[in-house]
C-alpha positions in Angstrom: 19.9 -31.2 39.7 16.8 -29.0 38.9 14.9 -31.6 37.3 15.4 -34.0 40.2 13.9 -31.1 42.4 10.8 -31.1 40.5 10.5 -35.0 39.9 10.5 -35.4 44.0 7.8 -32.7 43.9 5.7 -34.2 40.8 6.2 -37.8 42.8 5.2 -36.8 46.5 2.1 -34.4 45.6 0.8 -37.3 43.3 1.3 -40.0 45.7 -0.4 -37.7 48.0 -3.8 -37.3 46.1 -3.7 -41.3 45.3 -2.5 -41.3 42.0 -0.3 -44.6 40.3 2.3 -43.9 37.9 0.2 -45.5 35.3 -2.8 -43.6 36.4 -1.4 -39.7 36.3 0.4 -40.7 33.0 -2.7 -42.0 31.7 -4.7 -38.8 32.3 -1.8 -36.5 31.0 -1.3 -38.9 27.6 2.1 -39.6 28.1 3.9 -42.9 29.1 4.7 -44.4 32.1 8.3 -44.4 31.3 8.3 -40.6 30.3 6.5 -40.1 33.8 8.8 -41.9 35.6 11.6 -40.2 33.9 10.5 -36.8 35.4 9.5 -38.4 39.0 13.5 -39.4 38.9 14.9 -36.5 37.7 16.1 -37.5 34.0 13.8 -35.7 32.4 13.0 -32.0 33.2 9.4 -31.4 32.6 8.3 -28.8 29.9 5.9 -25.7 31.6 3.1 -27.1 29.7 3.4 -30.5 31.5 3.8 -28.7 34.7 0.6 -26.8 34.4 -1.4 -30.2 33.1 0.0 -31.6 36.6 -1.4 -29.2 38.4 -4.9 -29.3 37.0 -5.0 -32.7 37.2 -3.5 -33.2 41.0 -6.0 -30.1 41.9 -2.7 -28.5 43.1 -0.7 -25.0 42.5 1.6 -24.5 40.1 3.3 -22.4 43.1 3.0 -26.2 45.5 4.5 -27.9 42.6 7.5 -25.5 42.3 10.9 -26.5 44.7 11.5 -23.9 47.1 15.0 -21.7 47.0 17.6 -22.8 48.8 
């Protein structure tokens, strides 16, 4: 459930700057699929992949984090 959270997160801010799937994946090094993975909430991403897709969407690791219910 916490990973979905996040991948909702991951996929809305990077739609929001312009980014592809294949395009973010590209500049972090890491497959589509494993991107994808996160976006969907299969795969909860690691702190260090957090903090790369931050820098690279220009964004807060703060925006990036779900807020509490």
């Amino acid at each position: 459930m916490e990973a979905e959270k996040w991948g909702r997160r991951i996929r809305a801010f990077r739609k929001l700057k312009g980014y592809t799937q294949e395009s973010l994946a590209g500049e972090l090094g890491v497959s589509v699929s494993i991107l994808g993975e996160v976006e969907r909430g299969n795969r909860m991403p690691t702190e260090d992949f957090l903090l790369e897709v931050a820098d690279i969407l220009k964004v807060s690791i703060d925006d990036l984090t779900p807020p509490e219910e």
